[in-house]
Backbone and ligand atoms as CSV (ligand in chain L), in Angstrom:
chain,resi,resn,atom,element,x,y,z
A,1,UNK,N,N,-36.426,-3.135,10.972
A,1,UNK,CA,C,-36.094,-2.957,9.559
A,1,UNK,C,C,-36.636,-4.113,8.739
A,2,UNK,N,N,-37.842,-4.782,8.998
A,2,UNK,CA,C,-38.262,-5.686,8.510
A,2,UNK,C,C,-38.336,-5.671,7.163
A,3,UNK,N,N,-39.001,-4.444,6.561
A,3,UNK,CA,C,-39.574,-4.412,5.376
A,3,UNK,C,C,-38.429,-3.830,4.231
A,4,UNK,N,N,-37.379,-3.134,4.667
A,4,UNK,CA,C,-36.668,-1.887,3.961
A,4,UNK,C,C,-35.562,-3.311,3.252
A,5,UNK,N,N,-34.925,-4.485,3.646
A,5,UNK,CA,C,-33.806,-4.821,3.357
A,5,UNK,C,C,-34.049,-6.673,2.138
A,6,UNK,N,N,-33.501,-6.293,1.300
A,6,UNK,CA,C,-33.652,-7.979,0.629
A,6,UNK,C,C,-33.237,-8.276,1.445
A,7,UNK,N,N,-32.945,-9.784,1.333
A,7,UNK,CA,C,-32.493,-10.902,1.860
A,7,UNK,C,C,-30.882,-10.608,1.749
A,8,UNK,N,N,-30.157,-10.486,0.896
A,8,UNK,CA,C,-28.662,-10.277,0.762
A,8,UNK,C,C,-28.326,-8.859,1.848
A,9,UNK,N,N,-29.388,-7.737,1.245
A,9,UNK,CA,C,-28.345,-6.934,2.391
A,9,UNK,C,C,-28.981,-6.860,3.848
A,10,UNK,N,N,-29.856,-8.107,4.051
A,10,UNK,CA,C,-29.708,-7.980,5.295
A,10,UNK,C,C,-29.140,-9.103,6.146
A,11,UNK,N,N,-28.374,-10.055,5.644
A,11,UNK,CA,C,-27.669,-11.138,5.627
A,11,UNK,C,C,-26.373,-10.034,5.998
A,12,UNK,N,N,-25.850,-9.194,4.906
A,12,UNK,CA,C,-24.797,-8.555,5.341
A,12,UNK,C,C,-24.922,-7.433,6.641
A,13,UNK,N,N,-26.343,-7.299,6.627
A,13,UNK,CA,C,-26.191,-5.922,7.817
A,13,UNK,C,C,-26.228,-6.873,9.026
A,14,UNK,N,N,-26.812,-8.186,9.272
A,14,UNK,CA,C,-26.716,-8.640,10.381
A,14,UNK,C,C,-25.476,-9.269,10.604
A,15,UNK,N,N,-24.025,-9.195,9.561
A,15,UNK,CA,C,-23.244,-9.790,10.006
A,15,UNK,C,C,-22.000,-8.398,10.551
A,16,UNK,N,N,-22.852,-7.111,10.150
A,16,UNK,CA,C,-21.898,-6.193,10.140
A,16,UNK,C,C,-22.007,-5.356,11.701
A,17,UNK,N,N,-23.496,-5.584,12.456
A,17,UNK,CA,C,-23.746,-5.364,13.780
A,17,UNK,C,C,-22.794,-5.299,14.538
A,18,UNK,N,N,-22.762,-4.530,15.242
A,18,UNK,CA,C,-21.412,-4.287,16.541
A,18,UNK,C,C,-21.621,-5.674,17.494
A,19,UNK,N,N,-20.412,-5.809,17.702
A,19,UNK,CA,C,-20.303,-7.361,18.902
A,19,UNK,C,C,-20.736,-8.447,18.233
A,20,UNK,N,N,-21.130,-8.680,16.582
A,20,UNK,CA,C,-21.241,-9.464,16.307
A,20,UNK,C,C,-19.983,-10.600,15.259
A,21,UNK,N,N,-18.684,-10.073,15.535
A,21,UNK,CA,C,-17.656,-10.657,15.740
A,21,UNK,C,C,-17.899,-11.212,13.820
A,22,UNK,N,N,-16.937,-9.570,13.167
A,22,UNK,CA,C,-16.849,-10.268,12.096
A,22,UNK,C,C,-15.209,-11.229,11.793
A,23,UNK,N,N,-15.352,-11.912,10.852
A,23,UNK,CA,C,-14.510,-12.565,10.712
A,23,UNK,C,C,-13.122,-11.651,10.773
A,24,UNK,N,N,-12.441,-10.408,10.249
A,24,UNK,CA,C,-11.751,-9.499,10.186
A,24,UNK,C,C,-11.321,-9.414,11.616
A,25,UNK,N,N,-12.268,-9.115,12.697
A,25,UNK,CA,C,-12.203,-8.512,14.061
A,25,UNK,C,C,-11.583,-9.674,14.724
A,26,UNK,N,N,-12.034,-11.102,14.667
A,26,UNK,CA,C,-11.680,-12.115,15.133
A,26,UNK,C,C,-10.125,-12.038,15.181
A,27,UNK,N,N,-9.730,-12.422,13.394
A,27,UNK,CA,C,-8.416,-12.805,13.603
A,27,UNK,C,C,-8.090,-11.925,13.722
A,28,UNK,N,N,-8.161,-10.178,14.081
A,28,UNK,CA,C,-6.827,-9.436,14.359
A,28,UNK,C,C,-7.023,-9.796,16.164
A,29,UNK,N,N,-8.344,-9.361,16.941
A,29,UNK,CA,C,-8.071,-9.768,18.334
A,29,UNK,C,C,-7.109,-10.838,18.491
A,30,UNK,N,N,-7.077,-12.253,17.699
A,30,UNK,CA,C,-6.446,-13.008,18.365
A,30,UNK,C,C,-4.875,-13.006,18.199
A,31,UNK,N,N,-4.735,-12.296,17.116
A,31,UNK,CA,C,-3.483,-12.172,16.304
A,31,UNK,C,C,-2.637,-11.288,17.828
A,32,UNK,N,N,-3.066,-10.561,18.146
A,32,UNK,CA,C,-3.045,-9.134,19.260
A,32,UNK,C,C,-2.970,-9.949,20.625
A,33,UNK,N,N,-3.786,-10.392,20.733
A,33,UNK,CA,C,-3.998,-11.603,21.897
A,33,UNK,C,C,-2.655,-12.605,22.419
A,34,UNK,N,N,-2.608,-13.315,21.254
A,34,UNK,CA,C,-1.478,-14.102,21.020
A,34,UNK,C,C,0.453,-13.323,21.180
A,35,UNK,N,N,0.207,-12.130,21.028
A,35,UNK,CA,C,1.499,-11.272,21.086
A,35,UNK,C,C,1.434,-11.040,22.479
A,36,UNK,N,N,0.629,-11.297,23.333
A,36,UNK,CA,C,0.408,-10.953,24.482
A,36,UNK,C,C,-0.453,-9.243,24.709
A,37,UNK,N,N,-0.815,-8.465,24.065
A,37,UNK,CA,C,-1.564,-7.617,24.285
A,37,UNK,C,C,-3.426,-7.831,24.934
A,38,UNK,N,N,-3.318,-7.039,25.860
A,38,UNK,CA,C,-4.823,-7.721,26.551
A,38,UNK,C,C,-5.902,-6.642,26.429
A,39,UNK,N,N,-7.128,-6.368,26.078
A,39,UNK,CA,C,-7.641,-5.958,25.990
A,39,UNK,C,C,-9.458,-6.001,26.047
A,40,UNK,N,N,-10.064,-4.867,26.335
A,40,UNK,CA,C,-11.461,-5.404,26.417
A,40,UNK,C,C,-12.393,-5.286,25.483
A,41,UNK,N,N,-13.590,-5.966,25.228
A,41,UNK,CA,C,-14.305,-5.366,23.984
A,41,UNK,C,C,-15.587,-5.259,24.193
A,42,UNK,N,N,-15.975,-4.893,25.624
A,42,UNK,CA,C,-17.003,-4.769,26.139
A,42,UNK,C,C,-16.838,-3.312,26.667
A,43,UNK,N,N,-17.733,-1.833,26.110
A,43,UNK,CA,C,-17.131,-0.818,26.902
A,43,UNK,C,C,-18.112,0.081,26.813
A,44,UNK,N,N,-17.896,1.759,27.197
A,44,UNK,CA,C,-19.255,2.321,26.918
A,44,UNK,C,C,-18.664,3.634,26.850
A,45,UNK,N,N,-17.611,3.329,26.019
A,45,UNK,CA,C,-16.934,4.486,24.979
A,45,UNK,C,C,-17.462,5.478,24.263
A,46,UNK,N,N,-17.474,6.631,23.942
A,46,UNK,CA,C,-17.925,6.971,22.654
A,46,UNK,C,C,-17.861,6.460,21.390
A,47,UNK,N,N,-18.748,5.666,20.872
A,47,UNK,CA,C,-18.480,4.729,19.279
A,47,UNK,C,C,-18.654,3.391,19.883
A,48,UNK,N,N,-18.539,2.666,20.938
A,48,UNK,CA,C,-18.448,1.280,21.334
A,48,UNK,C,C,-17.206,0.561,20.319
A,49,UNK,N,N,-15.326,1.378,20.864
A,49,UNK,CA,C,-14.590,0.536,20.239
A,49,UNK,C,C,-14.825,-0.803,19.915
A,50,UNK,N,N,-14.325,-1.494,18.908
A,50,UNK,CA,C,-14.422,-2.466,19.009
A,50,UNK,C,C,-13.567,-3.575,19.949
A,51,UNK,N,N,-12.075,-2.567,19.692
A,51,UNK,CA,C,-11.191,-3.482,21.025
A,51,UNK,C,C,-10.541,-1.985,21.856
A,52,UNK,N,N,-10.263,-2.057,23.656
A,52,UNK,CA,C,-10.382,-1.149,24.166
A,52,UNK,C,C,-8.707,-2.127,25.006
A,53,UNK,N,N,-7.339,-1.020,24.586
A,53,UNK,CA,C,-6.259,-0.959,25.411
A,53,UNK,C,C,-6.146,-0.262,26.632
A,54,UNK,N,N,-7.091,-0.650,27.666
A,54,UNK,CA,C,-6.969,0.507,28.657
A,54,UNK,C,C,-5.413,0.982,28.966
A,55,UNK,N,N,-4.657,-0.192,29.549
A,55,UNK,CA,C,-3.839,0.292,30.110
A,55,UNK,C,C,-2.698,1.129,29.629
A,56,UNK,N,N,-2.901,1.189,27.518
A,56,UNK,CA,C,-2.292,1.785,26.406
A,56,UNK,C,C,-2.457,2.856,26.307
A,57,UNK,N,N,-4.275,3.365,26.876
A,57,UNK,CA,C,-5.309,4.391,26.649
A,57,UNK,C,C,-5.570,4.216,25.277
A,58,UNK,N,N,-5.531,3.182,24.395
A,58,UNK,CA,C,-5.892,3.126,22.969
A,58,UNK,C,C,-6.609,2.157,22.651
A,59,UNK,N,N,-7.844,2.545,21.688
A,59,UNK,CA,C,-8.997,2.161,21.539
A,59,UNK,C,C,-8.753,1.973,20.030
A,60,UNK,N,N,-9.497,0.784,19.456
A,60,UNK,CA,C,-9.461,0.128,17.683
A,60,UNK,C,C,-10.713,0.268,17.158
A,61,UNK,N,N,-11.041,0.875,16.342
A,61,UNK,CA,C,-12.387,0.427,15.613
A,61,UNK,C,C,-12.106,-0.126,14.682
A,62,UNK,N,N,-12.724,-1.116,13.738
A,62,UNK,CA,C,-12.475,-1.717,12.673
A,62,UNK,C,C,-13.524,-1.763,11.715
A,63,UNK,N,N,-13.710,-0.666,10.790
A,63,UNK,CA,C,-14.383,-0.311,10.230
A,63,UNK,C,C,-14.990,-1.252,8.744
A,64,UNK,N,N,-16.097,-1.325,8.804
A,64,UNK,CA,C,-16.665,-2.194,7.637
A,64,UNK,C,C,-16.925,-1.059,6.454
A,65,UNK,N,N,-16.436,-1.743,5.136
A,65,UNK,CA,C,-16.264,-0.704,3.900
A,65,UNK,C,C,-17.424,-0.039,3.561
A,66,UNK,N,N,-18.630,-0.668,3.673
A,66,UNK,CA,C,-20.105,-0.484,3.464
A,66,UNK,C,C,-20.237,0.939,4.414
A,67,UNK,N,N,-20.312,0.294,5.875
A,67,UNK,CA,C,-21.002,0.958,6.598
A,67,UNK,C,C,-20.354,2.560,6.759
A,68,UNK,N,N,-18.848,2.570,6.968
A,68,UNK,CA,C,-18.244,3.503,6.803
A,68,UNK,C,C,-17.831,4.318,5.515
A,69,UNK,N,N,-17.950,3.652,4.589
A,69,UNK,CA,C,-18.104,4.659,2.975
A,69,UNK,C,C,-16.632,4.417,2.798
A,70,UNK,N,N,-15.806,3.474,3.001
A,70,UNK,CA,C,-14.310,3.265,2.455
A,70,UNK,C,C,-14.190,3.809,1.167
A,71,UNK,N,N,-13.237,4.626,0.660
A,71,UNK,CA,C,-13.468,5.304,-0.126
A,71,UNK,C,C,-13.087,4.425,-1.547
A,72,UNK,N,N,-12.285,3.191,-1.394
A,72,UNK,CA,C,-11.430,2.161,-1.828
A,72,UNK,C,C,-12.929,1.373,-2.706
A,73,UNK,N,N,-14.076,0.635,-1.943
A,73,UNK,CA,C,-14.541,-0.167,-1.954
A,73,UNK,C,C,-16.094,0.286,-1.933
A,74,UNK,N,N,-16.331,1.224,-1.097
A,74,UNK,CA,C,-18.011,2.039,-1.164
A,74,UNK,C,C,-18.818,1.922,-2.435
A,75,UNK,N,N,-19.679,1.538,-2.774
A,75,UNK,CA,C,-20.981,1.773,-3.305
A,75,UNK,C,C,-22.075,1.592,-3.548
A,76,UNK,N,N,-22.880,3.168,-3.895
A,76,UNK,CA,C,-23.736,3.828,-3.352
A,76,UNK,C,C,-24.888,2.419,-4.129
A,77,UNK,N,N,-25.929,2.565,-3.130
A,77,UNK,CA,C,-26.614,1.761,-3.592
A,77,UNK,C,C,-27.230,1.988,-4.686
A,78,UNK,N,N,-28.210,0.982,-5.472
A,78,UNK,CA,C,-28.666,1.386,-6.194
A,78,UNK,C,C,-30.517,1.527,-6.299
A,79,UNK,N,N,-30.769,0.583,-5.284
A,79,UNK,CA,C,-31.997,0.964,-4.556
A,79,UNK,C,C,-32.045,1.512,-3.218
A,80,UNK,N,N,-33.232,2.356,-3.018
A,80,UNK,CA,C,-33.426,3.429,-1.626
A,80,UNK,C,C,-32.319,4.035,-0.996
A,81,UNK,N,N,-31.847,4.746,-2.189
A,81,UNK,CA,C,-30.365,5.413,-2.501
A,81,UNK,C,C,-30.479,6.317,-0.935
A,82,UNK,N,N,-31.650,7.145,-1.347
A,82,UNK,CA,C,-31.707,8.142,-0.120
A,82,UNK,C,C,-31.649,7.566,1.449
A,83,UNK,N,N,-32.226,6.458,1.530
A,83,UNK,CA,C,-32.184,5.901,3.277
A,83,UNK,C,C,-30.836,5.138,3.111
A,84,UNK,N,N,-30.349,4.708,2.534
A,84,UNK,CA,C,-29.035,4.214,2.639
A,84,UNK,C,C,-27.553,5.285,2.614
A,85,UNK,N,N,-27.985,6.195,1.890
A,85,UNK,CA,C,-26.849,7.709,2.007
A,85,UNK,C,C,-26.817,8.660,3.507
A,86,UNK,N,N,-28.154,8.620,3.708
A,86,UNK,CA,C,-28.178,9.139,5.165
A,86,UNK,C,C,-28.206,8.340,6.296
A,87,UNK,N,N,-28.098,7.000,5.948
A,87,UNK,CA,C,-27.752,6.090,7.417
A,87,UNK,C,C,-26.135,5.869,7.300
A,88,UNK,N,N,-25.852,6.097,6.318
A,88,UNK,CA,C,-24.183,6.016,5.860
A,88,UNK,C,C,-23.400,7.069,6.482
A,89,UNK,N,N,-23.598,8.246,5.684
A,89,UNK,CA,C,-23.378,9.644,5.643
A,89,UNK,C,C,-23.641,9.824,7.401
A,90,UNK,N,N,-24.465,9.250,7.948
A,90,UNK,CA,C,-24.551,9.165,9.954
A,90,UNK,C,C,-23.781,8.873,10.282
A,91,UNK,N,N,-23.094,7.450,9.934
A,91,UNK,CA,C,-22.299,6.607,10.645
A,91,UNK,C,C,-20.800,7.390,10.393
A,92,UNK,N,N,-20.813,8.097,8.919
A,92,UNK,CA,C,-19.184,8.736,9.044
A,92,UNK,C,C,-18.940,9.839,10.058
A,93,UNK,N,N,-20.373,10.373,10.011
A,93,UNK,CA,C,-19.971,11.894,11.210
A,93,UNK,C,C,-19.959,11.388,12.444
A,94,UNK,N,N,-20.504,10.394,12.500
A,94,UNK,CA,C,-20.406,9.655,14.227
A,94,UNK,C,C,-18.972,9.405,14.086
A,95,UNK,N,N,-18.395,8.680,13.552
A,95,UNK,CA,C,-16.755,7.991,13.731
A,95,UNK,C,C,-16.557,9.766,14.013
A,96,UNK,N,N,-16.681,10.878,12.801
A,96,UNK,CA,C,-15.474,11.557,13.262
A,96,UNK,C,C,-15.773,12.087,14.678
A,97,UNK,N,N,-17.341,12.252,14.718
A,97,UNK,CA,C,-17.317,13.400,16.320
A,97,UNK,C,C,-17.448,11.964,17.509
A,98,UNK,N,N,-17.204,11.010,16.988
A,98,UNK,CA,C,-16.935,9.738,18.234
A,98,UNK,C,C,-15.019,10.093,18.132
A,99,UNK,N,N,-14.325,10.006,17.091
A,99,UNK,CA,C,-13.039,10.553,17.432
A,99,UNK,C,C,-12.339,11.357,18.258
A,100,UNK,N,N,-13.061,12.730,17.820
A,100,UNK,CA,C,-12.773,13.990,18.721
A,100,UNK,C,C,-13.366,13.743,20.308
A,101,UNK,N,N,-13.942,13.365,20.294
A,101,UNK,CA,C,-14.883,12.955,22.098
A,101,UNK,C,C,-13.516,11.908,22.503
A,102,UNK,N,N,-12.969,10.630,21.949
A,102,UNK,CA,C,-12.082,9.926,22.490
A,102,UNK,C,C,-11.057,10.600,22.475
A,103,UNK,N,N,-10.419,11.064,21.647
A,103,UNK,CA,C,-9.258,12.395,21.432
A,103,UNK,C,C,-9.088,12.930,22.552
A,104,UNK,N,N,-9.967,13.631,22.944
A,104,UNK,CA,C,-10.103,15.015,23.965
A,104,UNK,C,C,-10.682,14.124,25.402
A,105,UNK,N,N,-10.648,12.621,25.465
A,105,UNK,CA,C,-10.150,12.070,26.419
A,105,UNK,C,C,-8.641,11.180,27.024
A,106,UNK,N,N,-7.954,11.494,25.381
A,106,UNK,CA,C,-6.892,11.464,26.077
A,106,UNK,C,C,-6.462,9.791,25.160
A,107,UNK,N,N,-7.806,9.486,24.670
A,107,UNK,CA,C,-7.690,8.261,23.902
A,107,UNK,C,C,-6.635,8.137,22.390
A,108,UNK,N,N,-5.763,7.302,22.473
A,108,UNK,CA,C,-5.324,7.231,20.966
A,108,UNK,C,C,-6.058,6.394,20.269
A,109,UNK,N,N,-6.688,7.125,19.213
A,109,UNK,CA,C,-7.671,5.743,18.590
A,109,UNK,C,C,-7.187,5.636,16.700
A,110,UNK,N,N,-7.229,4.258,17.131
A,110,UNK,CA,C,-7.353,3.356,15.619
A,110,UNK,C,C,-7.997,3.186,14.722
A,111,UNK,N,N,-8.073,3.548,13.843
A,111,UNK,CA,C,-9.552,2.895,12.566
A,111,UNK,C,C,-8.934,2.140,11.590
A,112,UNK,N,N,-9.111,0.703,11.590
A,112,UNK,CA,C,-8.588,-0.028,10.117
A,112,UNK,C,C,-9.822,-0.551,9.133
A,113,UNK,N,N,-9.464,-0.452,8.595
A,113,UNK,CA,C,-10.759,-0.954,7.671
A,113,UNK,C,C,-10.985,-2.315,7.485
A,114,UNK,N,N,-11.810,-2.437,7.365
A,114,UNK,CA,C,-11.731,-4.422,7.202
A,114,UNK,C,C,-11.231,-4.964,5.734
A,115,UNK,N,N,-11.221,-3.619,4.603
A,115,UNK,CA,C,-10.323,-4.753,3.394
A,115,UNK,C,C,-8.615,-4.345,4.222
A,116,UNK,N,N,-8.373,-3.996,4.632
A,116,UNK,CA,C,-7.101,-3.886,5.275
A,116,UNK,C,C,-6.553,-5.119,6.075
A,117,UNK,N,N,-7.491,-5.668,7.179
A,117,UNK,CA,C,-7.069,-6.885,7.776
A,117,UNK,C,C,-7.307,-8.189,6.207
A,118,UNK,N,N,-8.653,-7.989,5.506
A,118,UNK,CA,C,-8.567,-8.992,4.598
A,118,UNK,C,C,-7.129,-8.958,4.004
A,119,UNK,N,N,-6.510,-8.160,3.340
A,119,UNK,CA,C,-5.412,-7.918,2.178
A,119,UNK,C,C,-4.160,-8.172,3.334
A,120,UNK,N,N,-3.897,-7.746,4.289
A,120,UNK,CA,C,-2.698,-8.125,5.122
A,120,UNK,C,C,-3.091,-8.023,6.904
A,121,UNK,N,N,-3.437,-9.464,7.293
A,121,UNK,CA,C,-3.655,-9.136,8.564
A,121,UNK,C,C,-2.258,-8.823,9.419
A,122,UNK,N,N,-1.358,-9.118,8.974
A,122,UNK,CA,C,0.178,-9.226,9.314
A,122,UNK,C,C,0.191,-7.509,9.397
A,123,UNK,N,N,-0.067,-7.205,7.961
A,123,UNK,CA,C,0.326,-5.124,8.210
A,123,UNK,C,C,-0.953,-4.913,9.407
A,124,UNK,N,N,-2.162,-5.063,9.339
A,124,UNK,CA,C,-2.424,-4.766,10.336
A,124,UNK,C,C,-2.402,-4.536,11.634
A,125,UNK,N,N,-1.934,-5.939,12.225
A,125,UNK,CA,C,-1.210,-5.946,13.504
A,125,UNK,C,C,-0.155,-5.481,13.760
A,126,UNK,N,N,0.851,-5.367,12.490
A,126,UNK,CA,C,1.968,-4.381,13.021
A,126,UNK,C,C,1.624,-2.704,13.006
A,127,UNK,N,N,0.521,-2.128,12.582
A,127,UNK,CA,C,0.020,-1.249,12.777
A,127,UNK,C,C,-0.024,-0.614,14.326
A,128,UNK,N,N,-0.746,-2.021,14.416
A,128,UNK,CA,C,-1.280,-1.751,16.256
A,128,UNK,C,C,-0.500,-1.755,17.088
A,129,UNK,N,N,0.709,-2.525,16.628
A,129,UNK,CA,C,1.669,-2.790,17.851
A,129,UNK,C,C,2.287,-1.328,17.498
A,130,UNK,N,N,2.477,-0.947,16.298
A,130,UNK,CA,C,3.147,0.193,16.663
A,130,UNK,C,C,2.836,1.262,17.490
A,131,UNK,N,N,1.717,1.393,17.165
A,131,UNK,CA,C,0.756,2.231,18.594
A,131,UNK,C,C,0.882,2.160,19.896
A,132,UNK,N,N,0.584,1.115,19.991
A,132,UNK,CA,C,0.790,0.390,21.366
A,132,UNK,C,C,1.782,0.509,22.022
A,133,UNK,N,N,3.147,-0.060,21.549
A,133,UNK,CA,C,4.593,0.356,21.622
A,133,UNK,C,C,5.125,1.877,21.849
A,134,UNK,N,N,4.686,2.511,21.144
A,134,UNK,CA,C,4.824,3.870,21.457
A,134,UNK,C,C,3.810,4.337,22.698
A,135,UNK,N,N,2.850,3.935,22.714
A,135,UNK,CA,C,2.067,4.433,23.789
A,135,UNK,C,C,2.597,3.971,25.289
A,136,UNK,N,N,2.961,2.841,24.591
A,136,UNK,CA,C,3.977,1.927,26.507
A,136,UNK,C,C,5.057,3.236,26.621
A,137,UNK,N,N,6.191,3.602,25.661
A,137,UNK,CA,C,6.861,4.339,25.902
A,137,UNK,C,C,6.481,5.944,26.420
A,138,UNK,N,N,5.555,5.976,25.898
A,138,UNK,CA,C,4.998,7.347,26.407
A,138,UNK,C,C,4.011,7.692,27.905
A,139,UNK,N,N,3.759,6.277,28.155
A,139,UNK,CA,C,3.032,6.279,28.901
A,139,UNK,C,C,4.205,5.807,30.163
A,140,UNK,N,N,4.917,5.538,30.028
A,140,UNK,CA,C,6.049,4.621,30.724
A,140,UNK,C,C,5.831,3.543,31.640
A,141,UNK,N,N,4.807,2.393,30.926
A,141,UNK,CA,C,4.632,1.518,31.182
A,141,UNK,C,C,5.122,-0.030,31.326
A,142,UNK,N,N,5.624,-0.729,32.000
A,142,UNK,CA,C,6.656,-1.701,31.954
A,142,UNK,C,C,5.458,-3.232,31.265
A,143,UNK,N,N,5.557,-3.896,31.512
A,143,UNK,CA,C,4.720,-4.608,31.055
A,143,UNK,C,C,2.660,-4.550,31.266
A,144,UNK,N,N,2.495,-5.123,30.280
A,144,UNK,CA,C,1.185,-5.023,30.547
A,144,UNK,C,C,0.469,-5.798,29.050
L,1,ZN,ZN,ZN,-12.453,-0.938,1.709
């Protein structure tokens, strides 16, 4: 993509790359971490969660407002409207048919958005634990 990106949005697309540990992803892993929840973020999921509860069966993506079209925060560019709507407009039908593929494995999956951890990383994590929590109970799991 040498030629297609200024300098600004490609400053932001290289910080928005999967595994490249945005600031958002950080502090909720550790936030999650620190409660004692363990998890992996290395996987070969449908979507490449970003954090993977095996033993929960629940998987997190943490969605960037840009890339996913947050409906809150999205907008459309104003140069090379068209290659930026259809690399967009990709990435939403992937989340949903990456959903239904984890779904119909049995996966409970998460999507928070990243102005969500910005505005309250606290609601966020209690998000997850609630998941989680319920999934121990359902799963009838004693510690883990
Ligand atoms: Zn947003």
């Amino acid at each position: 993509m040498s030629d297609v990106l200024t300098p600004e949005q490609r400053s932001y697309c290289m910080s928005q790359i999967k595994g490249k540990n945005t600031k958002s992803e950080v502090a909720l892993r550790k936030a999650l971490w620190s409660l004692g929840y363990r998890y992996r973020i290395r996987n070969r999921l449908p979507g490449r969660p970003d954090l993977v509860f095996k033993s929960f069966r629940t998987v997190i993506f943490i969605d960037g407002c840009f890339w996913h079209k947050c409906s809150d925060h999205f907008v459309q560019p104003k140069t090379r409207t068209e290659f930026w709507m259809n690399k967009i407009n990709g990435n939403v039908a992937r989340d949903h048919s990456n959903n239904e593929a984890l779904k119909s494995e049995g996966w409970q999956v998460i999507r928070i958005w990243e102005h969500e951890i910005k505005a309250s990383l606290e609601d966020s994590v209690a998000r997850v634990v609630e998941v989680l929590e319920e999934q121990r109970n359902v799963l009838y799991l004693k510690d883990c």
